[in-house]
C-alpha atoms as an extended CHARMM CRD file, in Angstrom:
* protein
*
        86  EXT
         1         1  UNK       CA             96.6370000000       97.1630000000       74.7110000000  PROA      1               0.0000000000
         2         2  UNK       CA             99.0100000000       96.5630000000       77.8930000000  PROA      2               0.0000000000
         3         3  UNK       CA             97.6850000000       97.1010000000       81.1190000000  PROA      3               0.0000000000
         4         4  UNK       CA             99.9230000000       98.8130000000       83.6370000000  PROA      4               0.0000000000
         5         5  UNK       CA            100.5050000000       96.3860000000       86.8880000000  PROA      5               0.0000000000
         6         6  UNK       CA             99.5120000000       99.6750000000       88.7620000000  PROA      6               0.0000000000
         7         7  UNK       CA             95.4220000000       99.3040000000       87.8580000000  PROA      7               0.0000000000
         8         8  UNK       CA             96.0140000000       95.8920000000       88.1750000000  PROA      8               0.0000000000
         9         9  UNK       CA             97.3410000000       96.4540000000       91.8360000000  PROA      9               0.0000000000
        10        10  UNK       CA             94.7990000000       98.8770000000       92.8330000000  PROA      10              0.0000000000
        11        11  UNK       CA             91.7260000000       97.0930000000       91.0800000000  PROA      11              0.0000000000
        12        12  UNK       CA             92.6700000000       94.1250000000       93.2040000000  PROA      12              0.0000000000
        13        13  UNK       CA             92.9340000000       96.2240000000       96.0490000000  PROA      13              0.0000000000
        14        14  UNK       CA             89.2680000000       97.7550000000       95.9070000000  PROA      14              0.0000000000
        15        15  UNK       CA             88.0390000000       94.8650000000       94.8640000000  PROA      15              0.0000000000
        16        16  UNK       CA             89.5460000000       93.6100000000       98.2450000000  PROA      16              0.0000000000
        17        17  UNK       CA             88.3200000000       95.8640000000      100.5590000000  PROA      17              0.0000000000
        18        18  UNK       CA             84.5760000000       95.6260000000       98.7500000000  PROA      18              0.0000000000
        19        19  UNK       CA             84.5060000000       92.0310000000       99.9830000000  PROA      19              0.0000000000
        20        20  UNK       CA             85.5050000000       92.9750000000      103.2010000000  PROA      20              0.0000000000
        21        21  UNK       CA             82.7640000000       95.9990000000      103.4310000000  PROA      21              0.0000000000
        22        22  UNK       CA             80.2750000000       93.4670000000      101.3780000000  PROA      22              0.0000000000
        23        23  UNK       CA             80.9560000000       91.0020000000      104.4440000000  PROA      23              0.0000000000
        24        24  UNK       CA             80.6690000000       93.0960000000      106.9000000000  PROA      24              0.0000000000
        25        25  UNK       CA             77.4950000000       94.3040000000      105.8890000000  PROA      25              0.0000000000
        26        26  UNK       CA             76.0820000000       90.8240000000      105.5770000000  PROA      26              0.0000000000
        27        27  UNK       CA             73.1220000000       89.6450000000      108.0980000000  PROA      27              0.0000000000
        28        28  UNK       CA             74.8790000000       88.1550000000      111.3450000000  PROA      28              0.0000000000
        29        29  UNK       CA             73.6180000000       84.6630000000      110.8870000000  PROA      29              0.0000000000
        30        30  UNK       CA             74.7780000000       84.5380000000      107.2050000000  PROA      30              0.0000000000
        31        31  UNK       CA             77.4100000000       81.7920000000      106.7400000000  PROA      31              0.0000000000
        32        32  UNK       CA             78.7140000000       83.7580000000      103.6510000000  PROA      32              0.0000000000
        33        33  UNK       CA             80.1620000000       86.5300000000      105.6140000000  PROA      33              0.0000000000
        34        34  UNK       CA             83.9160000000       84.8830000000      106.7760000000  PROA      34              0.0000000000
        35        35  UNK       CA             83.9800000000       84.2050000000      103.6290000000  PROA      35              0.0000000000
        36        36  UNK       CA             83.8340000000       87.6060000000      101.7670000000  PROA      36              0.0000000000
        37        37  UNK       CA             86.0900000000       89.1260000000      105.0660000000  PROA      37              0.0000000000
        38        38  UNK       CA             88.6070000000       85.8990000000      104.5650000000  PROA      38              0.0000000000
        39        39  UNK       CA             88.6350000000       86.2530000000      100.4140000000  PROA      39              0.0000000000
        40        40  UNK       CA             88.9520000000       90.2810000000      101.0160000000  PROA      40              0.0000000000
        41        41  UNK       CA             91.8610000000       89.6520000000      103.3920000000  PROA      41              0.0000000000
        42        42  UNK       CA             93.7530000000       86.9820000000      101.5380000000  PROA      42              0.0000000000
        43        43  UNK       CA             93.1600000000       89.4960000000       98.0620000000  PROA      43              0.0000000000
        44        44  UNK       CA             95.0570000000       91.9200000000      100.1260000000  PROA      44              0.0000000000
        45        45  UNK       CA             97.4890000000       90.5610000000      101.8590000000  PROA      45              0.0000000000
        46        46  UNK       CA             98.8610000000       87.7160000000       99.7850000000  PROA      46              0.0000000000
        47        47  UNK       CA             98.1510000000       89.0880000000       96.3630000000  PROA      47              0.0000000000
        48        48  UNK       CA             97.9120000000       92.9700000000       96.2050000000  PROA      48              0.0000000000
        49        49  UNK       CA            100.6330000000       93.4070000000       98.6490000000  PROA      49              0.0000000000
        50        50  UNK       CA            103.2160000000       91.2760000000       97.1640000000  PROA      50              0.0000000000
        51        51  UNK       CA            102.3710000000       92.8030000000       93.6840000000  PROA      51              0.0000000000
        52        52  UNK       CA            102.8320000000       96.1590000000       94.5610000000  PROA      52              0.0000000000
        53        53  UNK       CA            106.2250000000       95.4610000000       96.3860000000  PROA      53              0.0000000000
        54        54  UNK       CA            107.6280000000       93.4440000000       93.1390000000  PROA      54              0.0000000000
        55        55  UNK       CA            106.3070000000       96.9510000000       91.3870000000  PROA      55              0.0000000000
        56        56  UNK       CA            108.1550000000       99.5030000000       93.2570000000  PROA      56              0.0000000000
        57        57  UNK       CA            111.2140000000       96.9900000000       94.0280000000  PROA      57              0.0000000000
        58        58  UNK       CA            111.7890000000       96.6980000000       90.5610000000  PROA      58              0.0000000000
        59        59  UNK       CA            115.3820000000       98.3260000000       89.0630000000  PROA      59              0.0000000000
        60        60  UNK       CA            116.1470000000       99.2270000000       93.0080000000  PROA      60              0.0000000000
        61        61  UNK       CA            119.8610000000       98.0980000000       94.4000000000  PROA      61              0.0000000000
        62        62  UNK       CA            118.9260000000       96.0520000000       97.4540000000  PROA      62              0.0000000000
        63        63  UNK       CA            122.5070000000       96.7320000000       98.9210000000  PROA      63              0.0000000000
        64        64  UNK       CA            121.3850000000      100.4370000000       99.1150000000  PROA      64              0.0000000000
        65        65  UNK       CA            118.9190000000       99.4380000000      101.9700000000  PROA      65              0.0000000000
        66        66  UNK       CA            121.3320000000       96.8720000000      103.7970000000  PROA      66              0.0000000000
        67        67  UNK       CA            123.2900000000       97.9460000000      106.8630000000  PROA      67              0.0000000000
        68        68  UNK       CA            126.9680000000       96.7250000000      105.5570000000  PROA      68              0.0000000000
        69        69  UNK       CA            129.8740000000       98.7450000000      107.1480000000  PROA      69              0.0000000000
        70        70  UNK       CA            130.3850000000      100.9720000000      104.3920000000  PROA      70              0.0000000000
        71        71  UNK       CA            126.3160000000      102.2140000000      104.5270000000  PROA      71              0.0000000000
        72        72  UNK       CA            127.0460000000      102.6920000000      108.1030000000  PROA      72              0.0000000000
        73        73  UNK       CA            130.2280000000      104.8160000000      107.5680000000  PROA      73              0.0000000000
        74        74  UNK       CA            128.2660000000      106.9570000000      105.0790000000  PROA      74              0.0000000000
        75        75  UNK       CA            125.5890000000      107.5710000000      107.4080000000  PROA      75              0.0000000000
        76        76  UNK       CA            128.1450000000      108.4650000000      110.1250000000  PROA      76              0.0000000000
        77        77  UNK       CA            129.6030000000      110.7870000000      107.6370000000  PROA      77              0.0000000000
        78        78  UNK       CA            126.3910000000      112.4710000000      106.6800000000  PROA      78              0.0000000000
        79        79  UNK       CA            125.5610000000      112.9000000000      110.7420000000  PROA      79              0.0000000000
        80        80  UNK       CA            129.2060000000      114.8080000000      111.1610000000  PROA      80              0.0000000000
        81        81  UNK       CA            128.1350000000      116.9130000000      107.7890000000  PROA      81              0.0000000000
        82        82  UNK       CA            124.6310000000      118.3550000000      109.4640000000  PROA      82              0.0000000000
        83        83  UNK       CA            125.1080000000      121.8170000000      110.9480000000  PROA      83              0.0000000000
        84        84  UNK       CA            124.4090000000      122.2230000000      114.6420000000  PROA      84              0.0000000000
        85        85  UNK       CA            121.3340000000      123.8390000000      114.7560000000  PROA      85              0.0000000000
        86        86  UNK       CA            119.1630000000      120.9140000000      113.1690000000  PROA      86              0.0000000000
């Protein structure tokens, strides 16, 4: 059985925001609180994000999405293409 990174991704990613909610919901004088907000943040940000760029990154031409000259001149070309009235 082979999970998909996708429910991997988006477990993490509830998972994630629980903490946060979980520590936000905490009594104000718990010392546990920073913590679930800090573990909910770093889940996010430094694991759920940079799995779910490697996901939808993957097979993709990076020089598609660079500005080199010849990206420019097709964009230029595509601008002198569009009719007048959009």
């Amino acid at each position: 059985m082979k999970i998909k990174l996708k429910y991997i991704v988006i477990l993490i990613t509830l998972a994630s925001f629980a903490s946060i909610i979980y520590g936000f919901n905490l009594e104000e004088g718990d010392s546990l609180a920073p913590k679930f907000i800090g573990g909910g943040t770093i889940g996010l940000f430094l694991i759920a994000m940079p799995l779910f760029l490697y996901k939808e990154s993957k097979g993709k031409n990076m020089k598609d999405y660079m500005l080199t000259k010849e990206n420019i001149a097709k964009m230029q070309e595509k601008e002198r293409k569009k009719p007048e009235n959009q």
